[in-house]
Legacy VTK file of the C-alpha trace (Angstrom):
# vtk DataFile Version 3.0
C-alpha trace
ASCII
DATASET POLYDATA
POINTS 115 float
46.470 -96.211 96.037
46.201 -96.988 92.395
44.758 -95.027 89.236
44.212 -97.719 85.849
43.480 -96.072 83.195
42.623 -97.841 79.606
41.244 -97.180 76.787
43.516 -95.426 74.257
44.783 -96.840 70.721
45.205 -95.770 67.103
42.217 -93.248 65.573
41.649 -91.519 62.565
41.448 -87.872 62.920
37.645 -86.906 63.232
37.645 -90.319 65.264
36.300 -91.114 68.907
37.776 -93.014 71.990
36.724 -93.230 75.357
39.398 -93.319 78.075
38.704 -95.248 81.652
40.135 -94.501 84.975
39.563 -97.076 87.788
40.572 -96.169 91.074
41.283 -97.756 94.160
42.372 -96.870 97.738
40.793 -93.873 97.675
37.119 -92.234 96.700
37.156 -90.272 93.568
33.956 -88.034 94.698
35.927 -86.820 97.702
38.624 -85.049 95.574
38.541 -82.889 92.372
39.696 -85.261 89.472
41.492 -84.482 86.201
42.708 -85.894 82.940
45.616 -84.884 82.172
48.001 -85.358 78.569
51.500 -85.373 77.789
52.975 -85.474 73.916
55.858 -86.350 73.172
58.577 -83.750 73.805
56.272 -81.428 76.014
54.861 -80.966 79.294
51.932 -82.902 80.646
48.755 -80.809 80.467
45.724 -80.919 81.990
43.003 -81.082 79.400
39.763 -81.709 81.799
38.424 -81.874 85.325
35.696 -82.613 87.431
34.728 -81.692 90.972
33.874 -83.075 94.205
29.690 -82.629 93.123
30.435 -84.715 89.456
28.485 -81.846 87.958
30.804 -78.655 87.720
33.395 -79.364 85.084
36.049 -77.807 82.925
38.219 -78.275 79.664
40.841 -76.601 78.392
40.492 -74.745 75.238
41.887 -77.143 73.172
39.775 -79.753 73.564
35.954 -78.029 74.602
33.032 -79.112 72.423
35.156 -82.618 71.589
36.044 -83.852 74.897
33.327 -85.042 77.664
34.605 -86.128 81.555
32.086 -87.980 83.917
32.529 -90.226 86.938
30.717 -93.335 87.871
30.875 -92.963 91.667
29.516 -97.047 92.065
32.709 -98.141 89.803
35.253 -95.383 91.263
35.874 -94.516 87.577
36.059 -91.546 85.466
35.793 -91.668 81.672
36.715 -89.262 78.933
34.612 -89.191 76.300
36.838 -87.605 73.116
35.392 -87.362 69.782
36.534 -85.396 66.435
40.035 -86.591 67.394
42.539 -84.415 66.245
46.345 -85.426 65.423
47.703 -82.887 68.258
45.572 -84.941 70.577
48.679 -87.422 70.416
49.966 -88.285 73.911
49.740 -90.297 76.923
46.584 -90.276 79.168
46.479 -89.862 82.690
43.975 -89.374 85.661
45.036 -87.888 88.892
43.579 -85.750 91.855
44.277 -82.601 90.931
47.108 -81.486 93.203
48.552 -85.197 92.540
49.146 -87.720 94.695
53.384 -87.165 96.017
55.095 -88.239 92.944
52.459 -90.769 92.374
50.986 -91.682 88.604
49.424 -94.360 86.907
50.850 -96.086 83.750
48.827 -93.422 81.654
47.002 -94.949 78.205
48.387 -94.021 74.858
46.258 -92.028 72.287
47.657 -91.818 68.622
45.752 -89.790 66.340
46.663 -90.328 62.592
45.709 -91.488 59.021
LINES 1 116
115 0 1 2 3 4 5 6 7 8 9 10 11 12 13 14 15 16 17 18 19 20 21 22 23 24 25 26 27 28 29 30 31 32 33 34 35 36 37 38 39 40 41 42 43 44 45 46 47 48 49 50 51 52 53 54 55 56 57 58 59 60 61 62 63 64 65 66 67 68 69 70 71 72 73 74 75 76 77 78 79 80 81 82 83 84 85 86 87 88 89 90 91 92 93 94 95 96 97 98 99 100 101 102 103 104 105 106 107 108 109 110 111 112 113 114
């Protein structure tokens, strides 16, 4: 079992990224699959998720209308698509099946919104 994800960096606020997961040793269509954030001196979140079907999706409040989550089911990847970055968007990046894996997480991908 392993969950890459890339894709983060330094962006201007009102800026875009889009964030990769590739998985292996397991099928991302058979489980529901989040993205999930953590900034620095708080809890990790989850911000977006998508379900078994790749069609039903949802966000959390913070980020609807900015952030977009799809799955390519031949690459066993999921992508989040965020644009009009926002400074509180600051954190480390993560994919996981939602109800997690054990203790299991991948190295995450760093997003730094500033000027």
């Amino acid at each position: 079992l392993q969950l890459v994800e890339s894709g983060g960096g330094l962006v201007q606020p009102g800026g875009s990224l889009r964030l990769s997961c590739v998985a292996s040793g397991f099928t991302l269509e058979d489980n529901i699959i989040a993205w999930f954030r953590q900034a620095p001196g708080k809890e990790r979140e989850r911000v977006s998720c998508v379900e078994n079907d790749g069609r039903r999706v949802t966000y959390a409040d913070s980020v609807k209308g900015r952030f977009t989550i799809f799955r390519d089911d031949a690459k066993n990847t999921v992508y989040l698509q965020m644009n009009s970055l926002k400074p509180e968007d600051t954190g480390a990046y993560y994919c996981n099946r939602v109800g997690g894996f054990g203790d299991y997480w991948g190295q995450g991908t760093q997003v730094t919104v500033s000027s």
